[in-house]
DSSP file (Angstrom, degrees, kcal/mol; ACC not computed):
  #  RESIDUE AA STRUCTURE BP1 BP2  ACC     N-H-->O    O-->H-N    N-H-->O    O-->H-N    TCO  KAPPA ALPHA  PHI   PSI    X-CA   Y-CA   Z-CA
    1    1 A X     >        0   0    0      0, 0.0     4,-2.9     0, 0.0     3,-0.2   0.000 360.0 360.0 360.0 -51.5   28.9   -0.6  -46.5
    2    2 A X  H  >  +     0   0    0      1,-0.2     4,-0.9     2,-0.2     0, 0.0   0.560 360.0  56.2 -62.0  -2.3   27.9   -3.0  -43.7
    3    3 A X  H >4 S+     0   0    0      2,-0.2     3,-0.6     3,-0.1    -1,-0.2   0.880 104.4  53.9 -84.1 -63.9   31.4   -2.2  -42.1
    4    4 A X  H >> S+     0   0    0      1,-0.3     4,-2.7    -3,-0.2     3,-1.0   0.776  98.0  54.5 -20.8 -70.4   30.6    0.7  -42.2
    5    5 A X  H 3X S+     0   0    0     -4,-2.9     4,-1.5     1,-0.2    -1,-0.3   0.928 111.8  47.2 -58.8 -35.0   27.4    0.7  -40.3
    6    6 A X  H << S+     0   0    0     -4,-0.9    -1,-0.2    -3,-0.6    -2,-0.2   0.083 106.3  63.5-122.1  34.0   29.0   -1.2  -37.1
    7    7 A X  H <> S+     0   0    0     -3,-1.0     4,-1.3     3,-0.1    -1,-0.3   0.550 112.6  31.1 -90.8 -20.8   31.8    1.4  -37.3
    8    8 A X  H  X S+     0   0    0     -4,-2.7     4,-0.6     1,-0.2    -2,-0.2   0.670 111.6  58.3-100.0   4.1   29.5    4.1  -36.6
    9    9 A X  H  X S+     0   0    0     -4,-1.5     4,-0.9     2,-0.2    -1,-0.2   0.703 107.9  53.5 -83.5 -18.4   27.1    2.3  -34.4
   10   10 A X  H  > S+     0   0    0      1,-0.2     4,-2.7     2,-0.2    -2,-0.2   0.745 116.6  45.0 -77.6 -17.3   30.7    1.5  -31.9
   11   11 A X  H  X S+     0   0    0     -4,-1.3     4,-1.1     2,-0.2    -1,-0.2   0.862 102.6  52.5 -85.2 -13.1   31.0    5.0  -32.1
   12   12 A X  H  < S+     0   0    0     -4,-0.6     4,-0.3     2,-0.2    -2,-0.2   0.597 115.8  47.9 -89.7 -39.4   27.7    6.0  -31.5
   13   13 A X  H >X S+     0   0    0     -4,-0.9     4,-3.8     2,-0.2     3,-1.9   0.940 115.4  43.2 -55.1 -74.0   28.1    3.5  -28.2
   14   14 A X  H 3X S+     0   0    0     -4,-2.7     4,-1.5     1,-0.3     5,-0.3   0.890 115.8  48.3 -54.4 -44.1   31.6    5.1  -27.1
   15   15 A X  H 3X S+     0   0    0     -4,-1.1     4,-1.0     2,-0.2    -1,-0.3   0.726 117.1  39.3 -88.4 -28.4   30.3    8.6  -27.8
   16   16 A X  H <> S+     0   0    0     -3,-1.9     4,-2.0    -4,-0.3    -1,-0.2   0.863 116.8  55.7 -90.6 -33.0   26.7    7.9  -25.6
   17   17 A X  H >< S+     0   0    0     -4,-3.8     3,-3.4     1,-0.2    -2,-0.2   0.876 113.3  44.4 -46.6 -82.0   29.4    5.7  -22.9
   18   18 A X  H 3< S+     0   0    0     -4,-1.5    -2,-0.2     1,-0.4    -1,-0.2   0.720 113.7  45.6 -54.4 -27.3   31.4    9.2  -22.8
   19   19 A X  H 3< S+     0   0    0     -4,-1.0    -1,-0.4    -5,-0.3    -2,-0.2   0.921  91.8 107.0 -74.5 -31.9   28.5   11.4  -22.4
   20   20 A X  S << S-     0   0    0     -3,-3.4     2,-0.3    -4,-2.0    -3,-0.1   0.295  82.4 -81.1 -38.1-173.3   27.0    9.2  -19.8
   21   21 A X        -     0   0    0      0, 0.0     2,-1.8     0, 0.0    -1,-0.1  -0.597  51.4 -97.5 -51.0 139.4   27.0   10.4  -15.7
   22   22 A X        +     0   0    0     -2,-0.3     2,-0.6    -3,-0.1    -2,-0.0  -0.466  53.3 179.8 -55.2  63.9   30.0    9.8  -13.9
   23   23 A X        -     0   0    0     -2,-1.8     2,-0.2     2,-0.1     4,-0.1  -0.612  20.6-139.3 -70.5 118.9   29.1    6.4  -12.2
   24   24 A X    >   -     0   0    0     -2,-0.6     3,-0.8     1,-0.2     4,-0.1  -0.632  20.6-126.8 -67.3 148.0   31.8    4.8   -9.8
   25   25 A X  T 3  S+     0   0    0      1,-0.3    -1,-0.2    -2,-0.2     3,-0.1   0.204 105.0  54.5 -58.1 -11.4   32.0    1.2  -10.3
   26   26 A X  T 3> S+     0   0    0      2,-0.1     4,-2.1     1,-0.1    -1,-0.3  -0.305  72.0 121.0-121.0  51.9   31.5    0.1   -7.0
   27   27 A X  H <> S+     0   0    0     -3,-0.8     4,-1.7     2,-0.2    -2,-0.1   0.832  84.4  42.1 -65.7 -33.2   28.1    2.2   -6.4
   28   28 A X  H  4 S+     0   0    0      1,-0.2     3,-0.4     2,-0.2    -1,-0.2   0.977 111.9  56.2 -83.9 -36.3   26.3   -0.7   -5.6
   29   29 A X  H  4 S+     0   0    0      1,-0.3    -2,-0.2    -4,-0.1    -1,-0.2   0.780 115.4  32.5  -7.2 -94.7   29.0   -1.8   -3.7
   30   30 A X  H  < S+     0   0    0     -4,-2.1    -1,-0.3     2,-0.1    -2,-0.2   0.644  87.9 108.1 -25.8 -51.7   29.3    1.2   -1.3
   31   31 A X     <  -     0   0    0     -4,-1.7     2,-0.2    -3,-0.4    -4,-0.0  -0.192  69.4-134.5 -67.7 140.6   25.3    2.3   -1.1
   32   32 A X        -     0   0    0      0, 0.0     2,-0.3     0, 0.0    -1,-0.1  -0.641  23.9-152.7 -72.1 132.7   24.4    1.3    2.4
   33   33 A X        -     0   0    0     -2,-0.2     2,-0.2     1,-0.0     3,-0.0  -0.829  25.8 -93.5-117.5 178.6   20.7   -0.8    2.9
   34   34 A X        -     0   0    0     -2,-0.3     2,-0.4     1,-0.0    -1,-0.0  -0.484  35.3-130.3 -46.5 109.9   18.3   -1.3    5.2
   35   35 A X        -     0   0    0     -2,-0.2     2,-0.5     1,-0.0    -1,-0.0  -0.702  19.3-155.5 -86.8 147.9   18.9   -4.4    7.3
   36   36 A X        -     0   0    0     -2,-0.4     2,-0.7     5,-0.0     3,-0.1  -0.965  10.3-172.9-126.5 107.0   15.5   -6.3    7.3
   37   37 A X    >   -     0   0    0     -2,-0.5     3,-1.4     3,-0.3    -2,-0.0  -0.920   2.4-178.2 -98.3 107.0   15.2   -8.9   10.9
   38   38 A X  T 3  S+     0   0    0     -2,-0.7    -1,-0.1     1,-0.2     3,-0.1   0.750  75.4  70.2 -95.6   4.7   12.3  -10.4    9.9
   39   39 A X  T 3  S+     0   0    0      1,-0.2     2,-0.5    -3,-0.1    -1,-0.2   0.401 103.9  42.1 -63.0   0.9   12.7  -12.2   13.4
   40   40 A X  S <  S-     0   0    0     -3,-1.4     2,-0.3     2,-0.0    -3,-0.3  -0.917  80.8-176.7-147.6 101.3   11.8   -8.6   15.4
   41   41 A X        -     0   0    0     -2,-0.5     2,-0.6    -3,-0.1     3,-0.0  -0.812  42.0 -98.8 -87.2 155.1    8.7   -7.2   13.2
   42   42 A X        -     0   0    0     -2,-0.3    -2,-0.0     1,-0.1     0, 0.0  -0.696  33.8-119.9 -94.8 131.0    8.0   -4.0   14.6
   43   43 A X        -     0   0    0     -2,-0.6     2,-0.3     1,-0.1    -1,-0.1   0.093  31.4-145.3 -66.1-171.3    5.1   -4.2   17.0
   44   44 A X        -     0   0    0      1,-0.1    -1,-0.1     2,-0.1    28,-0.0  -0.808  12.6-135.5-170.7 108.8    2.1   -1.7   15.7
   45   45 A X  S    S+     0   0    0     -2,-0.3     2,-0.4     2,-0.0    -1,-0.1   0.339  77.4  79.5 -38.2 -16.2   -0.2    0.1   17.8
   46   46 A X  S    S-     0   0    0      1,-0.1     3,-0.1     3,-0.0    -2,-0.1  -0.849  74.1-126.1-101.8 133.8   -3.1   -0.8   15.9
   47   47 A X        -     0   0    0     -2,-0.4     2,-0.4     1,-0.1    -1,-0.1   0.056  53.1 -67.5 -62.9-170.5   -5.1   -3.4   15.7
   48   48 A X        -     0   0    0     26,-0.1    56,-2.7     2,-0.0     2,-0.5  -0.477  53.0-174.4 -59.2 119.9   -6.0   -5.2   11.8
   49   49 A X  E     +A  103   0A   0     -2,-0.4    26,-1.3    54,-0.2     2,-0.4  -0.929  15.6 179.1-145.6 127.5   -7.7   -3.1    9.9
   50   50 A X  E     -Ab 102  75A   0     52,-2.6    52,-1.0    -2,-0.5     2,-0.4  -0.977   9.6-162.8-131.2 129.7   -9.0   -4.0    6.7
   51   51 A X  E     -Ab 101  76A   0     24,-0.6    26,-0.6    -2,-0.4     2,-0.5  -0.800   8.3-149.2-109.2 144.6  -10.9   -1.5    4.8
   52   52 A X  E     +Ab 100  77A   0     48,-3.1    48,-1.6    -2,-0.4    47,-0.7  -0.924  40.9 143.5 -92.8 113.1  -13.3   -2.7    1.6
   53   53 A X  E     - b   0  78A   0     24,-1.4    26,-1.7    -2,-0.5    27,-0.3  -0.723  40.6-125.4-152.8 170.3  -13.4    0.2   -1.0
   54   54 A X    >   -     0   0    0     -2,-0.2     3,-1.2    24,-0.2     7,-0.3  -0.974  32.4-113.5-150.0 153.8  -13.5    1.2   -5.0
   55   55 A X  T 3  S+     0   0    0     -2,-0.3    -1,-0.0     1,-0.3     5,-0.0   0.479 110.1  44.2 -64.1 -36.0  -11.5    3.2   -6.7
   56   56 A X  T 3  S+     0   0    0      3,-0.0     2,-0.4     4,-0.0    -1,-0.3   0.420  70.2 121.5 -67.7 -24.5  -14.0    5.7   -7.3
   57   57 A X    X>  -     0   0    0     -3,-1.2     4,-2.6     1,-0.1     3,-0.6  -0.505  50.2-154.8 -80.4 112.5  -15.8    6.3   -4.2
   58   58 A X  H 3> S+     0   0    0     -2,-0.4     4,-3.2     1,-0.3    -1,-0.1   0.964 104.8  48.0 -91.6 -69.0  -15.5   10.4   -2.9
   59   59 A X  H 34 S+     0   0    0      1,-0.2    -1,-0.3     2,-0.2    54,-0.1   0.329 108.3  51.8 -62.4  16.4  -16.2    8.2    1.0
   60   60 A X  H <> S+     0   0    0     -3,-0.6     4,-2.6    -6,-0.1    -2,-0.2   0.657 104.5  49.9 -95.6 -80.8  -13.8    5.9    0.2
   61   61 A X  H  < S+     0   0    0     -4,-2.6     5,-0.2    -7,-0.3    -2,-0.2   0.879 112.1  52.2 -15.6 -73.5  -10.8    8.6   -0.7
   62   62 A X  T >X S+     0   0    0     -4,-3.2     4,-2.1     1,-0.3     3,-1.2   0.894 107.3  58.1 -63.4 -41.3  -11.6   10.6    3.0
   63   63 A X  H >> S+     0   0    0      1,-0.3     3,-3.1     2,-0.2     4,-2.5   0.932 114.8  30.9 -52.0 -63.3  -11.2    7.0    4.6
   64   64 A X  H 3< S+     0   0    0     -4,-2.6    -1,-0.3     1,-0.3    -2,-0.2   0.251 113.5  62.2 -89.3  17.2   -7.7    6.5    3.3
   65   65 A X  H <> S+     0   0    0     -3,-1.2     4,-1.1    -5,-0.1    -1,-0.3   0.483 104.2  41.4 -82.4  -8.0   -7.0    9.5    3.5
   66   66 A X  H <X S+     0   0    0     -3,-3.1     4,-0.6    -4,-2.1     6,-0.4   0.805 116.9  57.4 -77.5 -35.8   -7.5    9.8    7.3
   67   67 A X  H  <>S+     0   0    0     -4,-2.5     5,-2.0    -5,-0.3     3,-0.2   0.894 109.2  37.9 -52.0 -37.6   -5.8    6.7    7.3
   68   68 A X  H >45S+     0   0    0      1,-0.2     3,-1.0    -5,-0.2    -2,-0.2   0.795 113.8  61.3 -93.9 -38.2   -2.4    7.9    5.3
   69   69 A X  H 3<5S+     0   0    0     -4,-1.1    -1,-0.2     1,-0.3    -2,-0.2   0.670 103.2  41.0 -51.9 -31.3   -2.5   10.8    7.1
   70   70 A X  T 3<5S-     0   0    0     -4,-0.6    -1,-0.3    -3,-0.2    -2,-0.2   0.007 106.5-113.9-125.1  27.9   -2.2    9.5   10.8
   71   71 A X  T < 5 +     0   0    0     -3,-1.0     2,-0.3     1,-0.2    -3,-0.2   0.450  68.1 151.8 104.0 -11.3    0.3    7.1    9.8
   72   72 A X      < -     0   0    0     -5,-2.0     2,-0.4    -6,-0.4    -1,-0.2  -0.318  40.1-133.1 -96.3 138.2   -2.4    4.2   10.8
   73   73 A X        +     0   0    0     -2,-0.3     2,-0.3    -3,-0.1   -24,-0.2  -0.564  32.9 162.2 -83.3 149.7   -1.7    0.9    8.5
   74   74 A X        -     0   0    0     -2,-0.4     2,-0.3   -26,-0.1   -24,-0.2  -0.933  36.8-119.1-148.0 132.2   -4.4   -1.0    6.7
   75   75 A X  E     -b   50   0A   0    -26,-1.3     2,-1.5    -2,-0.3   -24,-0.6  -0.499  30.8-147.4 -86.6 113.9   -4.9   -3.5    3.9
   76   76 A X  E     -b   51   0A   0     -2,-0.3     2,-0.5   -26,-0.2   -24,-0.1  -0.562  12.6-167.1 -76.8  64.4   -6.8   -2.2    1.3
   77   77 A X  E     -b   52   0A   0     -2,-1.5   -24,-1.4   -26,-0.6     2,-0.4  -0.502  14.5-150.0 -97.2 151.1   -9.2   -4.4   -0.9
   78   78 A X  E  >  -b   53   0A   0     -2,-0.5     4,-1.7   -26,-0.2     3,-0.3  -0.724   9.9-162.0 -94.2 114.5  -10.7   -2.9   -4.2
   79   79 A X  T  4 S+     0   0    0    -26,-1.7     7,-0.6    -2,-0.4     3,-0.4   0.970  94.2  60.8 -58.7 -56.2  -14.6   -5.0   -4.5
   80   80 A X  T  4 S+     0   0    0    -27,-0.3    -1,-0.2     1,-0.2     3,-0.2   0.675 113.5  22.7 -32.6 -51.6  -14.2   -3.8   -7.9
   81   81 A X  T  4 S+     0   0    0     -3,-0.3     2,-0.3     1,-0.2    -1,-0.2   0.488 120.5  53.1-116.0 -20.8  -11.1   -5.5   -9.0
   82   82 A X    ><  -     0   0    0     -4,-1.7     3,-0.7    -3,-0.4    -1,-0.2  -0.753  61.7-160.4-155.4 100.3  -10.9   -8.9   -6.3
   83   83 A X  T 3> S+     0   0    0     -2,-0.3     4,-1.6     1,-0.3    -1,-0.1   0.263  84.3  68.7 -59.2   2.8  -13.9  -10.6   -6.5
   84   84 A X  H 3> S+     0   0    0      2,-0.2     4,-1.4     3,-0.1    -1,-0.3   0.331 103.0  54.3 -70.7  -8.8  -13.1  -12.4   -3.0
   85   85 A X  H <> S+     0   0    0     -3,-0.7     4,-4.8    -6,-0.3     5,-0.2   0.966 102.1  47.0 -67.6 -56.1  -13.6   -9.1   -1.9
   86   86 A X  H  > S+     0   0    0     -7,-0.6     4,-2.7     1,-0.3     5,-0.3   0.871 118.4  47.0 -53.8 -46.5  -17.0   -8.4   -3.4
   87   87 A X  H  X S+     0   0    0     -4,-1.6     4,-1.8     2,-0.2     5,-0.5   0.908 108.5  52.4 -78.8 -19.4  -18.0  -11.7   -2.0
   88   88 A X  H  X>S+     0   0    0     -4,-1.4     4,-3.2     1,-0.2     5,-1.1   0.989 117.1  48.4 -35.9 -55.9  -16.2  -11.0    2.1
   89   89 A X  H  <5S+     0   0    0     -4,-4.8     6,-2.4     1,-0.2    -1,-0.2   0.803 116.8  32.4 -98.4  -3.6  -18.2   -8.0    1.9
   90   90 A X  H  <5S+     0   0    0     -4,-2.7    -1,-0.2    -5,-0.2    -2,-0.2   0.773 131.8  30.9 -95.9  -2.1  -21.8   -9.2    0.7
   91   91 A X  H  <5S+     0   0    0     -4,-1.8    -3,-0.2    -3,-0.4    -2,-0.2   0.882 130.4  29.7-104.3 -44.7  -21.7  -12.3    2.3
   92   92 A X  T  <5S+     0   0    0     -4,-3.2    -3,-0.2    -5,-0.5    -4,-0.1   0.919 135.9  24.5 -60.5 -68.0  -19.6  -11.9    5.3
   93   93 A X  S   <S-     0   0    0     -5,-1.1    -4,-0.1     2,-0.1    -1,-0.1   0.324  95.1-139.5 -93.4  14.1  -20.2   -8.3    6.2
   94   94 A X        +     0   0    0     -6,-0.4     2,-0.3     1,-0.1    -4,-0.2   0.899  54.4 131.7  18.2  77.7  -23.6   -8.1    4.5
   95   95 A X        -     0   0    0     -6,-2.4    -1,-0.1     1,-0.1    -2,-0.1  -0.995  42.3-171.6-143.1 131.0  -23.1   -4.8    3.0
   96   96 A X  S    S+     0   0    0     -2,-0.3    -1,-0.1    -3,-0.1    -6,-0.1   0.895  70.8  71.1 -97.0 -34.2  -23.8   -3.8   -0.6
   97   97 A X  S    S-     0   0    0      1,-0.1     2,-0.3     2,-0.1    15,-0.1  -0.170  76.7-102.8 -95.3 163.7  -22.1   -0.2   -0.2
   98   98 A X  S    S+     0   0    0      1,-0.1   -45,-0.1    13,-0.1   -39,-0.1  -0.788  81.6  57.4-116.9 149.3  -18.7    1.0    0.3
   99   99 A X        +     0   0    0    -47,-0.7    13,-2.7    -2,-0.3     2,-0.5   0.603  63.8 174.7-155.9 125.2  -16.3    2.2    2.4
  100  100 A X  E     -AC  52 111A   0    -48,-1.6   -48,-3.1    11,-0.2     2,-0.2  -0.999  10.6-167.4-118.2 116.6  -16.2   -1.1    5.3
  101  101 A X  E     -AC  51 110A   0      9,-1.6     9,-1.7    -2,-0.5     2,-0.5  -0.878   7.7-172.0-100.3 137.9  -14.0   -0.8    7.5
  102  102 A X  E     -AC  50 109A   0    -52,-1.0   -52,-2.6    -2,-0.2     2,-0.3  -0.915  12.5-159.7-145.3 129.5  -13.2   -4.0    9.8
  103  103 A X  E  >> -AC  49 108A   0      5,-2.7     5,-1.9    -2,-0.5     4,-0.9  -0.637  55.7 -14.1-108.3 143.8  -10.8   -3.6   12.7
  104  104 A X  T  45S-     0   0    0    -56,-2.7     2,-2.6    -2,-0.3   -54,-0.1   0.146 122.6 -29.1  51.8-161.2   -9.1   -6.0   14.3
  105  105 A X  T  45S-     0   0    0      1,-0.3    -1,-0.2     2,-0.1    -2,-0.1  -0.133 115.9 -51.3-106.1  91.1  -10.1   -9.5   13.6
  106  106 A X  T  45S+     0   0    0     -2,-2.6    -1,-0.3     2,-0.2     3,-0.2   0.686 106.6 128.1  58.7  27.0  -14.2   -9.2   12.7
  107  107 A X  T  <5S-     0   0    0     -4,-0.9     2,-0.6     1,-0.3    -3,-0.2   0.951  75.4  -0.9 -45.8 -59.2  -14.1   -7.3   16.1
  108  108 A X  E   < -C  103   0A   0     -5,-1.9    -5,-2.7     2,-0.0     2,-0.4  -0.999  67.5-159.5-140.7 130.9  -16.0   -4.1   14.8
  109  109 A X  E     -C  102   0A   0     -2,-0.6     2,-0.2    -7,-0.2    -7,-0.2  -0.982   9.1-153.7-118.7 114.2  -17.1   -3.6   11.4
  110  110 A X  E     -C  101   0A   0     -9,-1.7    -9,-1.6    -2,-0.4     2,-0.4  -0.600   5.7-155.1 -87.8 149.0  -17.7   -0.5   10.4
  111  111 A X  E    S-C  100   0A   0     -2,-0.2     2,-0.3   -11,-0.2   -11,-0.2  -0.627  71.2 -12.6-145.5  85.4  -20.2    0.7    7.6
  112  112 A X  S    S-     0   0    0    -13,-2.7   -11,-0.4    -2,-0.4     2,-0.3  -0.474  84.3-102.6  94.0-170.3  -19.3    3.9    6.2
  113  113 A X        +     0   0    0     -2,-0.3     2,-0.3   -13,-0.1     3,-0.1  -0.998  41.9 152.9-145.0 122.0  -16.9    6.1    7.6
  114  114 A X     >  -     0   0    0     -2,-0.3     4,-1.8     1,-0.3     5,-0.1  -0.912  48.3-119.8-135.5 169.9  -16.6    9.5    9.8
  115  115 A X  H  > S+     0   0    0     -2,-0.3     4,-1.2     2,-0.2     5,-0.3   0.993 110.4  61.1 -65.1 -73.3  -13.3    9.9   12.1
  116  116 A X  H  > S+     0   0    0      1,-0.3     4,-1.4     2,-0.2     5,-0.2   0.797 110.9  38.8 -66.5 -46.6  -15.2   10.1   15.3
  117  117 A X  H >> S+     0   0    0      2,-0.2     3,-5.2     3,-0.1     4,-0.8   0.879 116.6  50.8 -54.6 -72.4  -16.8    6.3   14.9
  118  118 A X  H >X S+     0   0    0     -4,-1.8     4,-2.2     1,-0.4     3,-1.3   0.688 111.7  43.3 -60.6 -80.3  -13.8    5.0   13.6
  119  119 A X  H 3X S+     0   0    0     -4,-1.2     4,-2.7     1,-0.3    -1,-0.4   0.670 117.7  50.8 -31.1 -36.4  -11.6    6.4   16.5
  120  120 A X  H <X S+     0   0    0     -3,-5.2     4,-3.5    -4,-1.4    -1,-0.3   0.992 112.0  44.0 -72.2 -53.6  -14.6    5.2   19.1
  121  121 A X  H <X S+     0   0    0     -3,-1.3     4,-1.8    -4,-0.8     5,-0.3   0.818 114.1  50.9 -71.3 -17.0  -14.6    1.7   17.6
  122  122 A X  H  X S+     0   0    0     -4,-2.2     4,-2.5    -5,-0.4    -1,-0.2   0.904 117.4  42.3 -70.6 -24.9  -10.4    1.8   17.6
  123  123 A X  H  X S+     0   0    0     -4,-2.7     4,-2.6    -5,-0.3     5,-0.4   0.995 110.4  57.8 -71.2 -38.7  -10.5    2.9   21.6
  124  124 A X  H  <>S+     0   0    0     -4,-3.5     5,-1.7     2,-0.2    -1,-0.2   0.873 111.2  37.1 -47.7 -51.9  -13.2    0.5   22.1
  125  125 A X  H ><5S+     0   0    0     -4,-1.8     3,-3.1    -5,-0.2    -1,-0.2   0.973 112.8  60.8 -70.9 -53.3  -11.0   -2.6   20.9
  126  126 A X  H 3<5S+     0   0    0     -4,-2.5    -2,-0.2    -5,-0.3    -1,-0.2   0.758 104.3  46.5 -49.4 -20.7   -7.9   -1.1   22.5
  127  127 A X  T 3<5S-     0   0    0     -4,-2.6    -1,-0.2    -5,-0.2    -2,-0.1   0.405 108.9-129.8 -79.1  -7.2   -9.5   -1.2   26.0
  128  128 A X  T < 5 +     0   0    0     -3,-3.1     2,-0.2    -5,-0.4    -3,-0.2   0.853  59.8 148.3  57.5  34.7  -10.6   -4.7   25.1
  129  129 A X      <       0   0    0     -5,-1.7    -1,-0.2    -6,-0.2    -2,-0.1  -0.530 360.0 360.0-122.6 143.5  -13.7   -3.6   26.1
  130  130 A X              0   0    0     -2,-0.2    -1,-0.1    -3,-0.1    -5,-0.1   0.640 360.0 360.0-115.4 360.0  -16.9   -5.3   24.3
């Protein structure tokens, strides 16, 4: 009986092998990557921007989504979830509410969010202007 069983569990194998997708054997082989220089980063029109946010937060969403939307990158910490956050932003940026945005490095901290600040305080750093 046990013979039995691990002849129809090798068939059960061949029979799921033949059904499979056609894979060639040298797929990985073939597929072309990305080459990654991590000596030439690509430079990035923006300053640092790190915005303080929860998961929940209606003003939070419209930030990162104006962000994701114009391409512009920014590191995203959740107060909620890394409590080095919660303390950056009540100790650092003394702010109990969310969405803080802080561009470039503790140049301008913003406290809430519309496009039209945000954009003032990005021209503002980009002119180097204080």
């Amino acid at each position: 009986m046990a013979i039995l069983k691990q002849v129809t569990l090798v068939l059960l194998m061949l029979a799921a092998i033949a059904l499979a997708p056609d894979f060639p054997a040298n797929a990985a082989v073939s597929a072309s990557q990305t080459i990654i220089n991590p000596a030439a980063p690509r430079k990035s029109p923006y300053p640092r921007i790190v915005i303080y946010t929860v998961a929940w937060c209606p003003h939070c969403k419209e930030l990162k989504e104006y962000l994701t939307s114009r391409n512009i990158p920014f590191i995203n910490r959740d107060v909620e979830l890394e409590a080095a956050a919660m303390e950056d932003l009540t100790q650092k940026y003394k702010s109990f509410g969310v969405p803080v945005v802080v561009i470039g490095n503790d140049q301008e901290v913003l406290k809430g969010f519309t496009g039209e600040k945000f954009e003032k305080l990005l021209d503002k750093i980009r002119s180097g202007s204080k």
